[in-house]
N, C-alpha and C positions, 0 to 999 in steps of 0.2 A: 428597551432603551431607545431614545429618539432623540433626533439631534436638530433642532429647528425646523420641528413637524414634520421630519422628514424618518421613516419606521427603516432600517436597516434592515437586507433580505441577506440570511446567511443559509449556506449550502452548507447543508449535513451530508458528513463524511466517514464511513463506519470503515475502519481496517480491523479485520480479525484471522487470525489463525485458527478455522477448525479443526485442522487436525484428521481429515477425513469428515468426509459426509454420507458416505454408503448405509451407515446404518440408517434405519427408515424414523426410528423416532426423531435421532440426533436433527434431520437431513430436515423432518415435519417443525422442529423448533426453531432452526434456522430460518428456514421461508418464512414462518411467523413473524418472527424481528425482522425482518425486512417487509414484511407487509404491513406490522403495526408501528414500525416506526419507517419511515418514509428516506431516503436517503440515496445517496454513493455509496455501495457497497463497496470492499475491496478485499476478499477472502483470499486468504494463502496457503497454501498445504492440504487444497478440497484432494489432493489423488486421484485417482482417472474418474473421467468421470462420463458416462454412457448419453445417449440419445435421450435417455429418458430420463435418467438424472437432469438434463436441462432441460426438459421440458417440464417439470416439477418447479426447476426453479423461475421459469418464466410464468409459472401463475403467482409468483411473490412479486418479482421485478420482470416485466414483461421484456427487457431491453439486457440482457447478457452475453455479454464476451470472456469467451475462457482459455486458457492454452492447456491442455491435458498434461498431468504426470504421468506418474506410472501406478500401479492398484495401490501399493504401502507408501509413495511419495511424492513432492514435488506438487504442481498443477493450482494453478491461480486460476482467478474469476474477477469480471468487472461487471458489475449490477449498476443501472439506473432506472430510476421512475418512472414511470408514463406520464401522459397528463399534467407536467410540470411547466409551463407556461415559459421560465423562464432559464428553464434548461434544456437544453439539446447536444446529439450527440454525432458524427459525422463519420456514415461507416465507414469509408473509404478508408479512413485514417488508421484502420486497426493494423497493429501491428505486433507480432506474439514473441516477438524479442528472440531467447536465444534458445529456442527449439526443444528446450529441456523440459520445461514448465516451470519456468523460475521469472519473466519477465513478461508482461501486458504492458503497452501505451498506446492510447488512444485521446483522441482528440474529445474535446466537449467546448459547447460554446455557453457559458453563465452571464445571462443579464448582456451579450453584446459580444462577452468579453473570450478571444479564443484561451484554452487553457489545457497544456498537455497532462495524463494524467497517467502516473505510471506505479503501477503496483510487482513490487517485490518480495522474491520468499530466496534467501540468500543459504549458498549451500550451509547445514551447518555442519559440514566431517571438518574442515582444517584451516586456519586460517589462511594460508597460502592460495589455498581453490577461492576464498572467500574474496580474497587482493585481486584475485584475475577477473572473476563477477564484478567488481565495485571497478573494475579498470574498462573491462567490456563495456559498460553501463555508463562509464565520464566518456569514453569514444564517442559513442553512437549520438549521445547528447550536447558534446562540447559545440556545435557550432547551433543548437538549437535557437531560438528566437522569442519561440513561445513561454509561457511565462509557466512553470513548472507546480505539479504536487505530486510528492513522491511520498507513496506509504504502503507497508507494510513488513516483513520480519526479517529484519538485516541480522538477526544469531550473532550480533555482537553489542557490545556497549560503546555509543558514544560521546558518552560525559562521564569520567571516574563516580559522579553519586550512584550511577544507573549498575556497576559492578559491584559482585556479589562481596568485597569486600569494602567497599566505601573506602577505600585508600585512593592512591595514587598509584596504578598498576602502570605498567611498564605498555608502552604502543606495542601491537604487533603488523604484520602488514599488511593483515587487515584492515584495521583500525589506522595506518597511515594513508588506507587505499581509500578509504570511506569518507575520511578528513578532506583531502583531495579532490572529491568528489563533491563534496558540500561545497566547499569555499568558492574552487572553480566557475560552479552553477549558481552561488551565490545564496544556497540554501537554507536553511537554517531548521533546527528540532523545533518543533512551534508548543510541544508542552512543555519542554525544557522552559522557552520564552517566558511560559506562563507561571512555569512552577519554578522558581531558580536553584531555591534552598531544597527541594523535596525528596527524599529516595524513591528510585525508580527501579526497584530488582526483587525478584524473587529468592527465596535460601536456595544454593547451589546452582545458583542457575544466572548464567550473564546474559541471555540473550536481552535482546531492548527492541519491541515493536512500537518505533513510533511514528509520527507524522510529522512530516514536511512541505516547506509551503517557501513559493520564491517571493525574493525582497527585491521586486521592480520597479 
């Protein structure tokens, strides 16, 4: 699309939940998609992950930041591209949040423009543990400046379509802590945006990985 000869450059942004990457085929198909599609990676729930699991993943995306789990849990990852003219990323700036492997943000600069970029794998045992993460995370951010994208696996729902029963469920404090957290920062679900009417859940299962993007 172009808008008075003029071609819009949009930044591709992939959030996923592996689920573990140790196994070697799983681990060879992920670097593929990141190699043949080109992007911001933001992987949640990779599990510990060794010297040499990231040097595997830097022949996909030569430029990763990770904060470690534990072997069966937890542990994020932040991939970008090489060679992308009009992206760069600012190591100083990394910061691995809250020592569990549940939080990355790091700075990136797109087309001029600075932009915080924070990826999340939120606990999923209870929602109460989940309220203290979503309150930790409005802390640390609430006097931020930068203009915010937040994504990946908040293990709650939040828009009633995105839950496993399409009603109208009852808030818990999670889901008042996460609300909270949006509004404050100014946030907004950006496939919600896009999709308004559409269901977003899997059978028995509430969790909702989506993407966020600030309204500046």
């Amino acid at each position: 699309m172009t808008t008075n000869n003029i071609t819009p450059i949009t930044l591709d942004l992939y959030s996923w939940n592996v689920n573990g990457v140790q196994d070697a085929l799983k681990s060879r198909n992920i670097r593929q998609q990141m190699y043949d599609h080109k992007g911001v990676y933001l992987l949640q729930e990779t599990h510990y992950l060794s010297v040499r699991d990231i040097q595997r993943f830097n022949t996909a995306a030569p430029i990763c930041y990770q904060t470690n789990g534990l072997p069966n849990r937890n542990g994020v990852l932040l991939s970008i591209p090489q060679r992308n003219q009009n992206l760069t990323h600012i190591p100083s700036s990394i910061n691995s949040g809250d020592g569990n492997g549940r939080l990355l943000m790091i700075n990136i600069n797109w087309l001029g423009l600075p932009i915080l970029l924070v990826n999340i794998y939120a606990p999923p045992s209870t929602p109460s543990e989940r309220a203290l993460f979503f309150d930790q995370i409005h802390s640390r951010l609430l006097n931020e400046t930068l203009p915010i994208i937040m994504a990946g696996d908040f293990n709650c729902w939040m828009h009633p379509l995105d839950h496993h029963t399409n009603s109208n469920p009852a808030n818990t404090a999670d889901i008042n802590s996460l609300n909270s957290l949006l509004n404050s920062l100014n946030l907004v679900d950006i496939w919600r945006e896009y999709n308004p009417p559409m269901v977003h859940w899997l059978p028995k299962l509430v969790e909702s990985t989506s993407f966020m993007s600030v309204n500046h």
